[in-house]
C-alpha positions in Angstrom: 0.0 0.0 0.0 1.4 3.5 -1.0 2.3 5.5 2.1 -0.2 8.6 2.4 1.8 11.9 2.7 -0.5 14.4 4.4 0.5 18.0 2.6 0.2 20.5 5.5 0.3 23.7 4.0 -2.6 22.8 1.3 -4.8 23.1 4.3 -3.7 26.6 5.0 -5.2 29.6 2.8 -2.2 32.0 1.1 -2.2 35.7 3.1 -1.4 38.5 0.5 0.6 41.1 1.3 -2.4 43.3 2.2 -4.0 41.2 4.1 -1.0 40.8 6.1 -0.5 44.5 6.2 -4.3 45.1 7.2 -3.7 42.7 10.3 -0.6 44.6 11.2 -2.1 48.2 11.1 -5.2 47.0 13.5 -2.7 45.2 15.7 -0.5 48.6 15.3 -3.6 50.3 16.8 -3.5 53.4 14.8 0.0 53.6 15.3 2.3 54.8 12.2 3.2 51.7 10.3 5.8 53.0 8.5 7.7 54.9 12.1 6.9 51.5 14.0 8.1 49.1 11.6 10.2 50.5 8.8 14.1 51.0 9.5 15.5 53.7 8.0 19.8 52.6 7.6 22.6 54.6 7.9 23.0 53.2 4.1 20.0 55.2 3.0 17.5 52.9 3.0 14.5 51.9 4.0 14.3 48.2 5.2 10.8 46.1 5.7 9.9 44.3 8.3 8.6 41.6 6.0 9.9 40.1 2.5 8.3 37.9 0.5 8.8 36.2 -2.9 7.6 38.7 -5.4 9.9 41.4 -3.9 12.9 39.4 -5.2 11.1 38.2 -8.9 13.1 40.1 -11.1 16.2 40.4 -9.5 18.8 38.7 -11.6 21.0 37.9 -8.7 19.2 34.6 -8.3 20.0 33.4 -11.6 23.9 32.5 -11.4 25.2 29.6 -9.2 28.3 29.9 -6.7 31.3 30.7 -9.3 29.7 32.0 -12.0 29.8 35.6 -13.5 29.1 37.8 -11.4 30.1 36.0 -8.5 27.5 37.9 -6.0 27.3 33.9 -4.8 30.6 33.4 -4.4 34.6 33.2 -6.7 34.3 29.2 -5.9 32.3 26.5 -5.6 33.3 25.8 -2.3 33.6 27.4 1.6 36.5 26.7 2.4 38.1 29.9 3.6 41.7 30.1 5.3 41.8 31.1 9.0 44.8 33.8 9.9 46.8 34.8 12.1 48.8 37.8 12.6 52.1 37.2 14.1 53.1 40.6 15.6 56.7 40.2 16.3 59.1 42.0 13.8 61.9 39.7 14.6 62.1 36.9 12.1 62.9 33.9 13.8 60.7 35.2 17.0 58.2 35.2 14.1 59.0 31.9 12.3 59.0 30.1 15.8 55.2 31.8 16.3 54.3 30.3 12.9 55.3 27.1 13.3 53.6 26.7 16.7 50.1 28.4 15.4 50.2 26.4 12.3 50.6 23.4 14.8 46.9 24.6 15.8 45.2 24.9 12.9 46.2 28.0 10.8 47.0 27.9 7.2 47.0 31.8 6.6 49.6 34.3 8.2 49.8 37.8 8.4 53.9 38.5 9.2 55.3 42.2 9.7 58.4 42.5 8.0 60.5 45.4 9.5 63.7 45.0 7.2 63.1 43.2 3.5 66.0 41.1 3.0 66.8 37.5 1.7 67.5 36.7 5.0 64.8 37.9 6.8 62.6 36.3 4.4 64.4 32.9 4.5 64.2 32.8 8.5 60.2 34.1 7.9 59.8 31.2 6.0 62.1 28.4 7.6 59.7 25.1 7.8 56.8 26.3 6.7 55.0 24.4 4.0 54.1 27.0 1.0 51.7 24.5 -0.6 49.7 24.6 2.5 49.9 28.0 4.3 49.5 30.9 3.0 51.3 33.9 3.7 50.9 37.8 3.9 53.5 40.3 4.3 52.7 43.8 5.4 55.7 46.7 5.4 56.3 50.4 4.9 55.3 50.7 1.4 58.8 52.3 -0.1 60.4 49.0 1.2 57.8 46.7 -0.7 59.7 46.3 -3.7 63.0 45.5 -1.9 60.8 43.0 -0.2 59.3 41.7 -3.2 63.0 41.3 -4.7 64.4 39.6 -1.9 60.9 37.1 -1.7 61.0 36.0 -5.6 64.9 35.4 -5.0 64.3 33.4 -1.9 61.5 31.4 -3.8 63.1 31.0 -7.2 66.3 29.5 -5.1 64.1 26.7 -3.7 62.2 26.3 -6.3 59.1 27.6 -5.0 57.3 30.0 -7.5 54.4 28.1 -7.7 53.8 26.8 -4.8 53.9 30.1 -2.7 50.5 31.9 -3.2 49.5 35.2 -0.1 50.2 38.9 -0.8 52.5 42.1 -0.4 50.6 44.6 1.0 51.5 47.6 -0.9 49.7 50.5 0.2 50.9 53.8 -0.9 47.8 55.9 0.3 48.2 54.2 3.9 49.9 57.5 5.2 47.5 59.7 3.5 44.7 58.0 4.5 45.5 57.4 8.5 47.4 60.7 9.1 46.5 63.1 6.2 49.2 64.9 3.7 50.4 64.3 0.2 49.8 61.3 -2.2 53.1 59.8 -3.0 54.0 60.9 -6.6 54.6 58.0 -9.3 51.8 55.3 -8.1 51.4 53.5 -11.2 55.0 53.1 -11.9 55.7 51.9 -8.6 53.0 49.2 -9.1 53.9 48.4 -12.3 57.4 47.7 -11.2 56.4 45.5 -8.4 53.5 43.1 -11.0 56.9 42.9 -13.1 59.1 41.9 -10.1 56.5 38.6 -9.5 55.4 38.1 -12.8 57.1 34.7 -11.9 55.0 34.1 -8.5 51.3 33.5 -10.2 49.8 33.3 -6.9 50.8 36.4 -5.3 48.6 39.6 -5.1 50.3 43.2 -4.1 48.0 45.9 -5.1 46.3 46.2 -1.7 42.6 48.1 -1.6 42.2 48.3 2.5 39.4 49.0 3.4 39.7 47.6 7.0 40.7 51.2 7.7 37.5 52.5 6.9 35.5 49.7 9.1 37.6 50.4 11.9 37.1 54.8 11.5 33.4 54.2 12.1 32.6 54.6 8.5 29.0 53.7 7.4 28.8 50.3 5.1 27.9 52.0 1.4 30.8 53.8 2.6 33.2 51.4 2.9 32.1 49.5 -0.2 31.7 52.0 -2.8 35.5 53.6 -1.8 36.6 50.4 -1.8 35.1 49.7 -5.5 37.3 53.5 -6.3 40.5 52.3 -5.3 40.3 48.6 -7.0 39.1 50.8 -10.3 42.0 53.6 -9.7 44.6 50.6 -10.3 42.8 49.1 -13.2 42.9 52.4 -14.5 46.3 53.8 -13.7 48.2 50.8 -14.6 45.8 49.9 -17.8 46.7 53.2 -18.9 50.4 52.4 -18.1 50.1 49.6 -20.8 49.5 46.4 -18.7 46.6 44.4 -20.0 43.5 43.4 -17.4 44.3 40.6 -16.4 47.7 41.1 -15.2 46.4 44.0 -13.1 43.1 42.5 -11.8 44.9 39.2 -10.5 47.5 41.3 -8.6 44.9 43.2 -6.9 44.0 42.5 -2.7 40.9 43.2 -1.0 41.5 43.4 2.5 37.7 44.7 3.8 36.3 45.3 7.8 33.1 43.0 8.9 31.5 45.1 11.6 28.3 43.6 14.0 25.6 44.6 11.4 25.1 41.1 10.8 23.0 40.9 7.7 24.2 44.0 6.1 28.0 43.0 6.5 26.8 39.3 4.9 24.9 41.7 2.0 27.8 44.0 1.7 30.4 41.2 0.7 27.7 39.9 -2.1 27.5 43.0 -3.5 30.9 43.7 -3.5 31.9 41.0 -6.0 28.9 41.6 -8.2 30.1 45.0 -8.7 33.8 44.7 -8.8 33.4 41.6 -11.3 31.0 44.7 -13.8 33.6 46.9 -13.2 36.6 44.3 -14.2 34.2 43.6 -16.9 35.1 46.7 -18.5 38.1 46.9 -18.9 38.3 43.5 -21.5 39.7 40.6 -19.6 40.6 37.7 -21.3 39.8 36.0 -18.6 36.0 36.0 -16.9 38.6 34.8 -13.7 39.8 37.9 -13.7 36.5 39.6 -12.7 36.6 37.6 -9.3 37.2 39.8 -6.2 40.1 38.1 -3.9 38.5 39.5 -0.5 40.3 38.6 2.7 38.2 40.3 5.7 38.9 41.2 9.6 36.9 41.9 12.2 36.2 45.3 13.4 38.1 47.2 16.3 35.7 50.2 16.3 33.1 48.9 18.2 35.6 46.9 20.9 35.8 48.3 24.2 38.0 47.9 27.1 35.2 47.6 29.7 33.7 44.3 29.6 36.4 42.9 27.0 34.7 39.5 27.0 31.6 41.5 25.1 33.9 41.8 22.5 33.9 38.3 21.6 30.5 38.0 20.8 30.7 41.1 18.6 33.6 39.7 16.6 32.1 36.2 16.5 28.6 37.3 14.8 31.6 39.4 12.2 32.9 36.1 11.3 30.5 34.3 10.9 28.6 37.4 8.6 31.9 36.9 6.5 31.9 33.3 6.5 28.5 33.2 5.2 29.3 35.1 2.7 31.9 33.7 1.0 35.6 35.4 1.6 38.7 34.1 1.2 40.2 34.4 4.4 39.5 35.8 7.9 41.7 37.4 10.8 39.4 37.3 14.0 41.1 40.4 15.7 41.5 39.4 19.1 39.0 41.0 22.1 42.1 42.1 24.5 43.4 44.1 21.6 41.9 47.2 22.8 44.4 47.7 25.3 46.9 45.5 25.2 49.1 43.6 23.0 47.2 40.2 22.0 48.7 37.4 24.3 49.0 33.4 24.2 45.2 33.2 25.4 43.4 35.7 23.5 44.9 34.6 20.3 43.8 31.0 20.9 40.3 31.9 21.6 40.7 33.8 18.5 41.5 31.5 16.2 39.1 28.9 17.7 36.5 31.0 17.5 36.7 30.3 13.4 37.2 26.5 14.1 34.0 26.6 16.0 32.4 28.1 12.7 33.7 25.5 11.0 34.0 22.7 12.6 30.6 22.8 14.7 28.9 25.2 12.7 29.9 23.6 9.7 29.7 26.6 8.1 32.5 25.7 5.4 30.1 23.2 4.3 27.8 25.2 2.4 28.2 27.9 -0.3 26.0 31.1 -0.5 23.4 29.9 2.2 21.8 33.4 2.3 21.4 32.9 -1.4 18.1 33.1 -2.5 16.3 34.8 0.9 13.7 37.6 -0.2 15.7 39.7 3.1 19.6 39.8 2.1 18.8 39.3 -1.3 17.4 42.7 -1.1 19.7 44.0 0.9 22.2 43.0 -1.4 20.9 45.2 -3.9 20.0 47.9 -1.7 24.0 48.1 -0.4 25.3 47.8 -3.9 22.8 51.2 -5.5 24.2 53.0 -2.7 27.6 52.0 -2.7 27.4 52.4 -6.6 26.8 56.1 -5.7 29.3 56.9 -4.0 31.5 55.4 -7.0 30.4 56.9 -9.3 31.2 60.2 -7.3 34.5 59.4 -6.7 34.9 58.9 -10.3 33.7 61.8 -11.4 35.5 64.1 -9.6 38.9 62.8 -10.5 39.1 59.0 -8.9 40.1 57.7 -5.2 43.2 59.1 -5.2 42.4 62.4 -6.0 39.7 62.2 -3.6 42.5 61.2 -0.9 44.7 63.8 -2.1 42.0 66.7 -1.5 41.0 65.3 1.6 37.5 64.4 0.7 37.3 60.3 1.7 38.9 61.6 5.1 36.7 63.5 5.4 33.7 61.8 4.7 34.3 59.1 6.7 35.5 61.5 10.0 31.9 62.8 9.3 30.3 59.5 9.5 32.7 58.7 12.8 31.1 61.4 14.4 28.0 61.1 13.5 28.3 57.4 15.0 30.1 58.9 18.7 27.1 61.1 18.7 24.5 57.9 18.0 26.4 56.0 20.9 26.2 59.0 23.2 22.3 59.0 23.0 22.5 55.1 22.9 20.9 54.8 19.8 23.9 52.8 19.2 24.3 50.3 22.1 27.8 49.4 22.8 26.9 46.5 25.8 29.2 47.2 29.1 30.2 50.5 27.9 27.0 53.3 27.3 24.2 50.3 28.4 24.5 47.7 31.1 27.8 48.2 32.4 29.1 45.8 34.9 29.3 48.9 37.5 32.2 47.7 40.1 34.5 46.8 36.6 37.8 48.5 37.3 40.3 48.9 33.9 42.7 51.5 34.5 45.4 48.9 35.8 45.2 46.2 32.7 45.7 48.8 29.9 48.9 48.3 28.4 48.9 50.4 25.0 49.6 53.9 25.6 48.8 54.9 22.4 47.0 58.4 23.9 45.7 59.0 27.1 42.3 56.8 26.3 44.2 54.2 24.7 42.0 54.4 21.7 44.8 53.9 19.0 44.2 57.5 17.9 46.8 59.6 17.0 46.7 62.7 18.4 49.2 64.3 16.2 47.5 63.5 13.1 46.2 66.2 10.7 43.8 65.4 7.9 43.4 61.7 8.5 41.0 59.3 9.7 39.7 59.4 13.2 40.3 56.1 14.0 38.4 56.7 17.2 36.7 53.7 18.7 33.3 54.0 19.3 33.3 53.5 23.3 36.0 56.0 24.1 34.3 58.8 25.1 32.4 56.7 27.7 36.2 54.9 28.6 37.6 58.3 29.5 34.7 59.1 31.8 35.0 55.3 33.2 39.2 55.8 33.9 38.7 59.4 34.8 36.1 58.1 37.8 38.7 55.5 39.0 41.6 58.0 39.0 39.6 60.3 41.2 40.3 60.4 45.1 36.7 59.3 45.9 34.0 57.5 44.0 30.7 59.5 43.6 28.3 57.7 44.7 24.2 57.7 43.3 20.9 56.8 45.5 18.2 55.7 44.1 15.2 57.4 45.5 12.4 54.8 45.0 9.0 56.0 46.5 5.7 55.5 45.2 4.2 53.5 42.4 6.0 50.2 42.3 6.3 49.6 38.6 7.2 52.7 38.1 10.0 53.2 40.5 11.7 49.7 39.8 11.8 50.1 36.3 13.3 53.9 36.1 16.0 53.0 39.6 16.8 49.7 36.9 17.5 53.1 33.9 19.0 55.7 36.3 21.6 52.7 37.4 22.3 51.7 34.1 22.7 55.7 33.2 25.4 56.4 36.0 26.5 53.2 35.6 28.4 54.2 32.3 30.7 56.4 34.7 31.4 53.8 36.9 29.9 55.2 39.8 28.6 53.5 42.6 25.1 52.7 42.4 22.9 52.3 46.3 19.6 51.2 45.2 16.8 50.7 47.2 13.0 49.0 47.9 11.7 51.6 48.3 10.7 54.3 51.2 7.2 55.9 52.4 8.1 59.6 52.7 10.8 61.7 50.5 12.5 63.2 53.7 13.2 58.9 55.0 15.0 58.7 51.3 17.0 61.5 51.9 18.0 61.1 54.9 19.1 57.1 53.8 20.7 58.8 51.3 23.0 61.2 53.4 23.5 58.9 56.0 25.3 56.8 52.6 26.9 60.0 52.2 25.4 60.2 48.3 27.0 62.5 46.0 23.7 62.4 43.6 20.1 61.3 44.9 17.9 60.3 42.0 14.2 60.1 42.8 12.6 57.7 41.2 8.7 57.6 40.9 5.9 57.6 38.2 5.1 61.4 36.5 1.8 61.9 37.9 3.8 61.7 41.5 6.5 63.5 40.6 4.4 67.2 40.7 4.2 67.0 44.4 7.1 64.5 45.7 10.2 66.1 43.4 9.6 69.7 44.7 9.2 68.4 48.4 12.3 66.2 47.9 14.3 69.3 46.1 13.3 71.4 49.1 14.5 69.1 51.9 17.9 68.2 50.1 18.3 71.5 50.1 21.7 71.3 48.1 23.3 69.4 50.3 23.3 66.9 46.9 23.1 66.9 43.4 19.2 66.3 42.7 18.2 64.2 39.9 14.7 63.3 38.8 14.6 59.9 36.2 11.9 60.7 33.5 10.8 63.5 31.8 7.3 63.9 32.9 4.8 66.5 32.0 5.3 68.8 34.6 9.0 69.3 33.9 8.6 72.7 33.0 7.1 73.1 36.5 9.6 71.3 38.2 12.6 73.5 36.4 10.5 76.8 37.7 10.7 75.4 41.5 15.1 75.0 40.6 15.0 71.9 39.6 17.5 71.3 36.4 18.6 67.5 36.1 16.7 64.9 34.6 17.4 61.8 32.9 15.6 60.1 30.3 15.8 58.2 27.0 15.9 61.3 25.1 19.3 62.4 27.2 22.8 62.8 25.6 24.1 60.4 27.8 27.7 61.1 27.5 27.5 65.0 28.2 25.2 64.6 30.9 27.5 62.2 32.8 30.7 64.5 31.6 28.9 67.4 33.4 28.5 65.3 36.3 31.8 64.7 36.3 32.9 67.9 36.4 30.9 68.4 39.2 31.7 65.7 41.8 35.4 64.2 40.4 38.0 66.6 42.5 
C-alpha cells in the first residue's frame, strides 16, 4: 500500500501582502506603520519588516550559481576559507618560531610584519613552513615593498618555490595619506607596475592592496566602505591599464583586505554586492579571462566597536563578524582578538581567536555550504540595496577625478570623519548600544590597571598628532575616558536611588537611572523603596550620596520632586529619572537634572563629572 503523505500547507489559505499588512495596522492600533516598523539605515535605505517572494522576482542575482559571473554567490564553488593569524613580532625567527607553533593549531593563513626586507629575513620568515599549505601575507612600509618583493622571488626562485607560494604584499601607498593626512606619493602606477613585473614569476601572489579595513575600523558607514573600496580597485585598473599592462595582469595582482563590523545581515549583504560589482567593473576593462573579474577578499573583524570595559563582550561582537563573512563567502579571515583594545594580544586571547573560526567550522559547519543566504527575499534585497548605494558613491569618486584624488583633496577623510562622528554622537544617546560601555555596564568593573597600550591618554589607537586623517576613534572611548577618569579620582561618587511610590514605576526607572550612572562607573545604592521623600533622603545622606535620584511615576512626581528638592536642600546633586509633563514646573521650583531616554548620555554624565570628580 502507497504511504499517504499528508500535505500541510494545502490546508492553509495563502495571506497576501495586504491582508497581512491590514492585520498589522489594526494590531498597530492606529499607530504609524511606516515609524513603527520600517528602518530607516545609515546606508539610505529603507528596510521592511517583511519580505516575500515577489519582492525578489526580477532580481537577476538569483539566476547565477556559486562561481559564476558575477560571483555575487561566491569566486568558488566551495567554503573553504583560510583562518589567519597575525604574528606581531618584527623579529624573524621570534616570528617563524610563532608560525610554526600556530600552524601546529590549525592556521593555514599568516599575516607577518616584516620590519627590514631582506633575503635573510625572508628565508628565516619562511624556515619550515610548507608554502603549498599555508598561505602567507606580508605587510611593510610601502617604499620598502619592492625591496621585499625582490628579496621574496629570490628566496623562492632559489628553492624552487614560485608556484607553490600563493599570499600577498601589502603595498599601500595611500596608507599615510589615508591614516594621518598629507600628500599622495607621486609616481603610483610606476611603482605598481614595477612591483607586477618583479612577481610576474609568482602566479599566486597579489600586491596591489585596496584596505578598506581602515574604513571599518574609522566608524565609516557600510555604502561607505564599499563604494571607496570599489574606487580604489578601479584607480589601479585604470592607472596601470593606462600604463600599458593588459587586465588581467592588473586584476589578479589586486588584494581586497575589507572590515566585517556587527551589522550582521548588512555586512553578509555588503560582501555579495561587492563581488557583483567589482566583477562589472573588471568587466570593463576586457579581460581575457571571466577569472579575472573575481574579487580576492580577505576580511577582519572590526576594532571600532571593541571596548575595554567588559572585554569578554567583545567576543561576541567579533564572532557574529565572522561568521557574517563566513557566510558570505571570503577568502580568508583574521578574528582580531578582544584584549586588543588595550593590550598587546597574548598566548590566550589569540587562541580563543583563532578557535572562535574553528568553531564556525567545525561545529557550525559553516564551510560546508556555499552562498546559504542565497536566494532569501531579506539579504537578497539588501544586497541590492548596499550595492545602488555603494554604486553612488563610486560613481562620485569617479567623477570628480578618482580615489586618489579624492584622498589627495581630503575628501574620503573627510567623509568618513563625518560618518565617525555622527556614530560617537549615535552612541552618546544610545541609539547605538555598545553592551558594558553606554548600556549595562558591569558597575564595580575597574580597567585603568590592565591597559597596556599607551597609544593616547584613552588608549584608543588615535593619534593625536595627526592632521587630515581618519579618526580612528573607537566607538566606546568617550564613555572609557569618563569610566578611567572616575577610578583615577580620590573618591567615587556615589548615586541613591530614590524609589518611592508606584512600584512599577519606580523599579523600572532606579533599573534606567543605574544603568545611566552606571556608564561612569559610579557606585550605584539602590533601594526597595521608602514611604516619605525626607526617610530617602535622609538614607541617602547617612550613605553620604554625591547624587540622589528620585525615582517615581510622573503623575507623582508634581508634588514628591519639589518636596524632595526642598528638603535636600543642596546638600546633593538632585536628579529626577523621566521627563514627565510637569517638567517645566519642576525647572520653575530650581529643579534642572533629569534623565531620560531622550538624554545625551555622555555630556550629561561629563557634566556630572565635572561636578563631583575633584
Amino acid at each position: 500500500m502507497a504511504e499517504k503523505k499528508e500535505k500541510l500547507f494545502d490546508q492553509f489559505p495563502g495571506v497576501s501582502y495586504d491582508e497581512w499588512r491590514a492585520k498589522v495596522e489594526t494590531d498597530l492600533k492606529g499607530a504609524d506603520f511606516n515609524k513603527k516598523l520600517v528602518w530607516r539605515t545609515n546606508e539610505g535605505f529603507n528596510v521592511e519588516p517583511i519580505y516575500r517572494a515577489e519582492d525578489i522576482a526580477d532580481f537577476k542575482t538569483t539566476e547565477s550559481l556559486p562561481g559564476e559571473y558575477p560571483f555575487v554567490r561566491g569566486t568558488r564553488t566551495d567554503n573553504e576559507w583560510l583562518t589567519r593569524q597575525e604574528i606581531l613580532s618584527e623579529d624573524a625567527a621570534e616570528a617563524n618560531k610563532t608560525a610554526i607553533e600556530v600552524i601546529g593549531k590549525g592556521v593555514n593563513s599568516l599575516g607577518f610584519k616584516v620590519a627590514e626586507p631582506t633575503e635573510a629575513a625572508i628565508a628565516a620568515l619562511l624556515n619550515g613552513i610548507d608554502l603549498e599549505k599555508i598561505e602567507i601575507n606580508f605587510n611593510c612600509c610601502p617604499c620598502k615593498a619592492q625591496d621585499l618583493a625582490e628579496a621574496l622571488v629570490k628566496y623562492l626562485k632559489a628553492n624552487g618555490a614560485e608556484n607553490k607560494f600563493h599570499g600577498s604584499i601589502d603595498f599601500n601607498p595611500l596608507r599615510k595619506a589615508l591614516r594621518h593626512g598629507g600628500e599622495v606619493p607621486a609616481e603610483i602606477a610606476e611603482k605598481a607596475k614595477k612591483l607586477i613585473e618583479t612577481v610576474k614569476d609568482v602566479p599566486a601572489i597579489r600586491v596591489l592592496a585596496v584596505d578598506s579595513v581602515m574604513f571599518c575600523d574609522g566608524g565609516a558607514y557600510i555604502f561607505q566602505e564599499l563604494g571607496y573600496t570599489l574606487a580604489w580597485g578601479a584607480q589601479w585598473m585604470t592607472a596601470l591599464t593606462d600604463a600599458g599592462m593588459t587586465a588581467d595582469a592588473v586584476a589578479c595582482r589586486i588584494k581586497f583586505n575589507k572590515g566585517v563590523s556587527s551589522n550582521y545581515f548588512m555586512e553578509l549583504a555588503k560582501f555579495r554586492a561587492a563581488r557583483m560589482l567589482w566583477a562589472q567593473i573588471v568587466e570593463k576593462y576586457a579581460p581575457a579571462s571571466v577569472d579575472a573579474a573575481k574579487m580576492h577578499v580577505h576580511a577582519a573583524t572590526s576594532k571600532f566597536n571593541q571596548t575595554i570595559y567588559d572585554a569578554h563582550v567583545n567576543l561576541l561582537r567579533s564572532q557574529t563578524e565572522a561568521m557574517s563573512a563566513a557566510l558570505a563567502g571570503v577568502d580568508s579571515i583574521t578574528v582580531v582578538p578582544f584584549d586588543t583594545p588595550y593590550k598587546t594580544p597574548d598566548a590566550f586571547s589569540e587562541r580563543i581567536a583563532r578557535n572562535q573560526q574553528f568553531l564556525l567550522k567545525e561545529e557550525s559547519h559553516l564551510d560546508k555550504v556555499v552562498d546559504p543566504a542565497g536566494g532569501s527575499y531579506y539579504v537578497e534585497t539588501l544586497t541590492l540595496s548596499i550595492a545602488n548605494e555603494a554604486w553612488k558613491l563610486f560613481l562620485s569618486v569617479v567623477e570628480n577625478g578618482g580615489f586618489f584624488a579624492e584622498v589627495a583633496n581630503g575628501n574620503v577623510q573627510n567623509a568618513v570623519n563625518a560618518s565617525c562622528e555622527k556614530r560617537h554622537t549615535d552612541v552618546a544617546r544610545r541609539k547605538e548600544i555598545l553592551l558594558g560601555s553606554n548600556q549595562y555596564p558591569n558597575i564595580n568593573e575597574k580597567a585603568a590597571d590592565k591597559i597596556e597600550t599607551k597609544s593616547c591618554h584613552c588608549s584608543c589607537g588615535h593619534n593625536e598628532n595627526a592632521q587630515g586623517g581618519l579618526t580612528m576613534k573607537r566607538a566606546a572611548t568617550d564613555f572609557e575616558e569618563l569610566r578611567l577618569a572616575t577610578e583615577a579620582a580620590a573618591k567615587r561618587p556615589k548615586v541613591f536611588m530614590l524609589t518611592i511610590g508606584n512600584l512599577a514605576m519606580r523599579l523600572a526607572r532606579a533599573q534606567f537611572s543605574t544603568n545611566f550612572f552606571g556608564c561612569a562607573g559610579y557606585e550605584i545604592i539602590d533601594n526597595l523603596g521608602f514611604d516619605t521623600v525626607q526617610a530617602g533622603i535622609d538614607a541617602a545622606l547617612e550613605k553620604e550620596a554625591d547624587v540622589i535620584v528620585l525615582c517615581s511615576s510622573d503623575d507623582e512626581y508634581a508634588t514628591l520632586a519639589p518636596e524632595a528638592f526642598q528638603y535636600l536642600n543642596g546638600r546633593a546633586e538632585f536628579v529626577v529619572a523621566g521627563a514627565p509633563a510637569c517638567m517645566e514646573d519642576l525647572k520653575a521650583a530650581g529643579i534642572n537634572e533629569f534623565i531620560h531616554v531622550r538624554c545625551n548620555v555622555l555630556d550629561t554624565l561629563k557634566s556630572f563629572n565635572a561636578k563631583l570628580l575633584k
